[in-house]
Structures are given as structure tokens and as C-alpha cells.
C-alpha positions as CSV (number, residue, x, y, z in Angstrom):
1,X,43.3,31.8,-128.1
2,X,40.7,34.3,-126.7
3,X,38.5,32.3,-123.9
4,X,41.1,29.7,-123.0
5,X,41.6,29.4,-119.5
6,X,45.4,29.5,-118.5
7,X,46.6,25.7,-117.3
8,X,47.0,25.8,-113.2
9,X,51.2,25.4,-112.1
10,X,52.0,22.7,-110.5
11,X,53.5,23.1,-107.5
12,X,56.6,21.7,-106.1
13,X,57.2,19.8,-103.2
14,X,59.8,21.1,-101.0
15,X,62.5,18.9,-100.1
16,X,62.9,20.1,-97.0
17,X,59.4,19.8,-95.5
18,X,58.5,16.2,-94.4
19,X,55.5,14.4,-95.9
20,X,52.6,13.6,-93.4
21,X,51.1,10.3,-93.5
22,X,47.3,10.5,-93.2
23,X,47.0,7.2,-90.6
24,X,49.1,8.9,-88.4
25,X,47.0,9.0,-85.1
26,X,48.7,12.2,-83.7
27,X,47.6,13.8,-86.5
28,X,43.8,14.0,-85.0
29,X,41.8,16.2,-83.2
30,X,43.6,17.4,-79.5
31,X,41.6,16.6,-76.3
32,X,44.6,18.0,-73.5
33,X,47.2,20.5,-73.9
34,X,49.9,20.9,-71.0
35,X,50.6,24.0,-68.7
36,X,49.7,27.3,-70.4
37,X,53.4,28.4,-69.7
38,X,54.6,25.8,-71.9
39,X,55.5,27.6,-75.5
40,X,54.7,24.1,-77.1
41,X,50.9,22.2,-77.5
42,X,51.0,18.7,-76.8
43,X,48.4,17.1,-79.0
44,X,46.8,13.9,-77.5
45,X,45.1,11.9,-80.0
46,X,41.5,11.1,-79.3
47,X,41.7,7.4,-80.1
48,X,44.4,7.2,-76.9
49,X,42.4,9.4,-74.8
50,X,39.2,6.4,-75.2
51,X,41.0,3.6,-75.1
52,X,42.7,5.2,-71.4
53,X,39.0,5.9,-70.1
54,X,37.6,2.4,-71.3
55,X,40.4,0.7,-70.4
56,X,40.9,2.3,-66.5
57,X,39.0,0.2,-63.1
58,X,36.2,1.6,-61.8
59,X,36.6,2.7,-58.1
60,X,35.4,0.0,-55.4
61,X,32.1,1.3,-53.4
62,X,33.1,2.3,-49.8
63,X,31.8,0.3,-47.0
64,X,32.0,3.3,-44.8
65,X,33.3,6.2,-43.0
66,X,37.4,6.1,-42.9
67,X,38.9,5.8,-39.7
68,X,39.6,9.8,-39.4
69,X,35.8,10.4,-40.0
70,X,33.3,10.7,-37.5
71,X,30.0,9.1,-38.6
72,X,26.4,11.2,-38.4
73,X,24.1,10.8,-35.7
74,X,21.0,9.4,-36.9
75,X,18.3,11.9,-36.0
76,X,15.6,10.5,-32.6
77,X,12.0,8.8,-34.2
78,X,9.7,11.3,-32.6
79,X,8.0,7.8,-32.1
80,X,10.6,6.5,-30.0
81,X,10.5,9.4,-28.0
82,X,6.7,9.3,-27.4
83,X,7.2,6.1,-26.0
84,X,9.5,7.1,-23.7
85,X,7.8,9.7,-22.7
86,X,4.8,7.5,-22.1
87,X,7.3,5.0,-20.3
88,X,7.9,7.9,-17.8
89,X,4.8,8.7,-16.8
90,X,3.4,5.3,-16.5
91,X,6.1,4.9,-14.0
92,X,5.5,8.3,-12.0
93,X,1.9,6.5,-12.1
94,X,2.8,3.5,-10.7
95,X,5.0,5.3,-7.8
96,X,2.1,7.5,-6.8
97,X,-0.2,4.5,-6.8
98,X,1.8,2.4,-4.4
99,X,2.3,5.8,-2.6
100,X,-1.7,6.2,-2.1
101,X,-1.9,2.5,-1.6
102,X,0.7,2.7,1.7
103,X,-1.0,5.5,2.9
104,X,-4.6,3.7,2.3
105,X,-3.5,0.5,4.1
106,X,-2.3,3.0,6.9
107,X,-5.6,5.0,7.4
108,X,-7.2,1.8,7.4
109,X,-5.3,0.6,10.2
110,X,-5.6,3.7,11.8
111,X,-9.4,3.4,11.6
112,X,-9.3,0.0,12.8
113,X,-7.6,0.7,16.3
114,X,-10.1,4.1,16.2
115,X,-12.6,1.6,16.0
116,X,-11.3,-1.3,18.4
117,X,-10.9,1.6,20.9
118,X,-14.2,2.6,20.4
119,X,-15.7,-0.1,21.3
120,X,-14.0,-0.7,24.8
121,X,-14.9,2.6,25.6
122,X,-18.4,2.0,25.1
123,X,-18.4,-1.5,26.8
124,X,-16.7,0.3,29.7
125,X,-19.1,3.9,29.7
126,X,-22.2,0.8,29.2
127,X,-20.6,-1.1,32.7
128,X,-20.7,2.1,34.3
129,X,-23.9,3.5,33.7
130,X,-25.4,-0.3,34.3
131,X,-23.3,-0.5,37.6
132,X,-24.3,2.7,38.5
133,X,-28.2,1.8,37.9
134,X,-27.4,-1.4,39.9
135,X,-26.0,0.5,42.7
136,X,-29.1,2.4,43.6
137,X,-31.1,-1.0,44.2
138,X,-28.7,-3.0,46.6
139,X,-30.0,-0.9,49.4
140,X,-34.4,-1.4,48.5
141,X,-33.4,-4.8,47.8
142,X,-32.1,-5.5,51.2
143,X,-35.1,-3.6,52.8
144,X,-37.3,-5.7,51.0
145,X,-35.4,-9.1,51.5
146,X,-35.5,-7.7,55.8
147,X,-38.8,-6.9,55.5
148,X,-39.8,-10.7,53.9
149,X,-37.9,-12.2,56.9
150,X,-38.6,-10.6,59.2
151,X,-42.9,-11.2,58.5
152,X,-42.3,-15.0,58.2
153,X,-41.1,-15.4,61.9
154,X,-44.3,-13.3,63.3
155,X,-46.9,-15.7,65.3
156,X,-49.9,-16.8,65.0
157,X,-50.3,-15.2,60.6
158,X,-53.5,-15.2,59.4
159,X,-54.3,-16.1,56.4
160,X,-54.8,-12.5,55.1
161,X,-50.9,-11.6,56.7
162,X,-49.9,-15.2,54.7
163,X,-51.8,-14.2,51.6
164,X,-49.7,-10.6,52.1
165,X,-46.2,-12.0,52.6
166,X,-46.4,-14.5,49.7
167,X,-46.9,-11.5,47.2
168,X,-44.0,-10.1,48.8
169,X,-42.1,-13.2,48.4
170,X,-43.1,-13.2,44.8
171,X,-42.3,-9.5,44.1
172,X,-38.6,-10.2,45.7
173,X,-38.1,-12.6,43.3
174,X,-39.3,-11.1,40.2
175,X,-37.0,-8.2,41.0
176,X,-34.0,-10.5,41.9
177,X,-34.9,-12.2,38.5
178,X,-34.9,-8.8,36.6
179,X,-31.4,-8.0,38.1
180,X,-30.1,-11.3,37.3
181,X,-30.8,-10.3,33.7
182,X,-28.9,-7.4,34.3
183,X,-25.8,-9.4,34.6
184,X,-26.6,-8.5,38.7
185,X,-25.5,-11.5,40.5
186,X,-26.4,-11.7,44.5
187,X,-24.4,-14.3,46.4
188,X,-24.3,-15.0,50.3
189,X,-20.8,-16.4,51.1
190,X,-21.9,-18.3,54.6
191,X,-19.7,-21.3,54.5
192,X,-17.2,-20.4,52.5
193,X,-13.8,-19.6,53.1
194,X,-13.0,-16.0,53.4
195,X,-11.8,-14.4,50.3
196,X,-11.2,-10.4,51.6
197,X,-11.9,-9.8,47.5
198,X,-15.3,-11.1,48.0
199,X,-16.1,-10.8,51.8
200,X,-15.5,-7.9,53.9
201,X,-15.4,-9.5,57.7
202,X,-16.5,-7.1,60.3
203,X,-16.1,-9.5,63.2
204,X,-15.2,-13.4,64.3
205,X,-16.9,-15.3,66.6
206,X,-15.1,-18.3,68.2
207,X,-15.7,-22.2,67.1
208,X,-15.0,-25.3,68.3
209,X,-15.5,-26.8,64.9
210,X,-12.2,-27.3,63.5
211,X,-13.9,-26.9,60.4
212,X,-15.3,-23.5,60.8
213,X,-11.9,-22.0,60.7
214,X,-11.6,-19.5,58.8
215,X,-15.0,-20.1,57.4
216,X,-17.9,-17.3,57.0
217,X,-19.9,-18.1,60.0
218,X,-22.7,-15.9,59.3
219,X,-23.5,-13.0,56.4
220,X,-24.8,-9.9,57.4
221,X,-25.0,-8.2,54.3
222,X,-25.1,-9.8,50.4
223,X,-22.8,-9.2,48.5
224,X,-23.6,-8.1,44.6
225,X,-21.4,-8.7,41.4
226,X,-21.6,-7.9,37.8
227,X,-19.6,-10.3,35.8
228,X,-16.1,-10.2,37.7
229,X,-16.6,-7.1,38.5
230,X,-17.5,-7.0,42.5
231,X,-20.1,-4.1,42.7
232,X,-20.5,-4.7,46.6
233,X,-18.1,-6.7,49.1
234,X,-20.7,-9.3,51.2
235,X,-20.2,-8.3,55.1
236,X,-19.5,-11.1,57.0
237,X,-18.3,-12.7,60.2
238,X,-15.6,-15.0,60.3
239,X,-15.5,-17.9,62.6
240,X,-11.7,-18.4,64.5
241,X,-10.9,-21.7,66.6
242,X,-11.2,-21.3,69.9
């Protein structure tokens, strides 16, 4: 019959090929094959592959650097290093301090004794120059002090030689005062016992006075002093038992 399509064969199965069962899990898609070498593919079934992954531990975190493994240097805080670097020079600051401070407290000590010396040598150059002044009056002094003396034992004063002796009295002692103020002492050693620091004796006269031995008998010459200082020995004569 014209237009009639011709009926499809069936086909027959061959004995000899096995029949695959559609569950069969190795039938799916492959995720691994073995070495390239190999002349057969393995096929892995997916499903296995998954339930391998899901079912495997998960690695523990490591607390560290193994035993074999050196651990990294953590790199310096500029911070920290700042402030060691401040630490530093405070201390060179400090050093040179106490440095300057020793050598102050030395200068000062220095200065002192400069000072202390100072002062004695002007003490001693003022001694001098007022001994020295002193010095030139011993000998008008005694002039005067002769002259005085020697007016009172004249006879028969008027009253204009009186009148004229007691302005020289006066005048002796004005001058005597001045001195005094000086720090001039005048002392006349008669009766006292000889002290050759004091007295220079330029002759003894004999006594029957036990006493008098070894006394200043008679001063023939005052002495002068400044202080301790003994600007002028008296002259004197000593008085020996008989």
C-alpha cells in the first residue's frame, strides 16, 4: 500500500552481552581515573566520592610552629625604640649633670679658700701698714712725754708756764687716746717681773729688797704693742739681790 510506512525490526538481544541495571552506582558519571599508563579507566562513582569528603575529619588548628621550625621575629615598635632612645639620653643628661654639679661644688670650694686667703692677707697688709703708721710716732711721743716731765719739775712756774704745761698735758693725752684707738697700746713695765718678750733690760742695779729680784726697777723707754703683737720692746733696768 502506497504511503505506508514499513514497521521498525525489532532487535534482538544478544545472549552474550550482559544486561545493565540502571541503579547500578558505578554506572554514573567518573570523578578519578588512575595512572595514565594504565590501559584501563577506573570509574569512581560520584555518590562514593561525597559521601568520602563528607564523611572525612577536618584537620585540628595548629597551636604553633613544629619543633624543627624556627619562629619569626616580630618586627621592633618604632615606639619602643623612641623610648629607648629617649631613656639614653636622659641618662647621658643626668651623668653630665652630676658631672657639672662635682665640678661646681669644687670651684666653689676653691673660691672659698680664694676668699679665706684673701682675707688674711688683707688683715695682715692692714697690720702692716697700721704698724708701720704707728712706728713713726713712738719716737714724737716720747719727746713730748720728756718734754711734759721734764717742765713739771722746773721752780718757781708761773702761772703763764702752768697755764702752758697743762695744754701740753692735755695734748699728750689726746694723742695717747687717738693711738689707743688705733689698737696702740703704751705700757711701762716698772714692777713687774722681767719678761725678755716684753722688756729689753739694758742694765741691773743691785737691791736689798728680796722682793725686787728680778723685778723691773726702773723703765727707761715704753714699750708699745698692737694687739699681741709687740711693736716696741720697753727698755728697762733690772734690779739683782745684792
Amino acid at each position: 500500500m502506497a504511503g505506508k510506512k514499513p514497521k521498525k525490526q525489532r532487535q534482538k538481544p544478544n545472549p552474550d552481552t550482559p544486561a545493565s541495571t540502571p541503579t547500578d552506582p558505578w554506572d554514573g558519571p567518573v570523578r578519578g581515573t588512575r595512572d595514565a599508563d594504565d590501559a584501563e579507566t577506573v570509574r569512581i562513582p560520584v555518590e562514593v566520592i561525597n559521601d568520602l569528603v563528607e564523611n572525612s575529619p577536618e584537620p585540628e588548628p595548629s597551636s604553633g610552629p613544629g619543633p624543627d621550625v624556627d619562629p619569626v621575629p616580630d618586627a621592633p615598635d618604632p615606639r619602643d625604640m623612641h623610648i629607648s632612645n629617649l631613656e639614653f639620653r636622659l641618662a647621658e643628661s643626668e651623668q653630665l649633670l652630676e658631672q657639672t654639679r662635682a665640678a661646681y661644688r669644687k670651684r666653689e670650694k676653691e673660691m672659698e679658700a680664694t676668699r679665706a686667703r684673701l682675707e688674711r692677707d688683707r688683715k695682715k697688709h692692714l697690720e702692716r701698714s697700721r704698724t708701720a703708721l704707728l712706728e713713726r710716732i713712738f719716737e714724737p711721743m716720747d719727746n713730748l712725754s720728756r718734754s711734759v716731765a721734764s717742765a713739771g719739775n722746773w721752780p718757781d712756774k708761773d702761772e703763764r708756764i702752768t697755764g702752758f704745761l697743762g695744754g701740753l698735758e692735755m695734748v699728750e693725752r689726746q694723742l695717747r687716746d687717738r693711738m689707743e684707738e688705733l689698737g696702740l697700746v703704751r705700757f711701762d713695765p716698772t714692777g713687774e717681773t722681767f719678761d725678755p718678750h716684753l722688756h729689753e733690760a739694758i742694765s741691773t742695779v743691785p737691791v736689798k729688797d728680796k722682793a725686787m729680784d728680778g723685778k723691773v726697777y726702773s723703765t727707761w723707754e715704753v714699750g708699745y704693742r698692737c694687739g699681741d703683737i709687740v711693736l716696741r720692746a720697753a727698755k728697762v733696768i733690772v734690779g739683782k739681790k745684792a
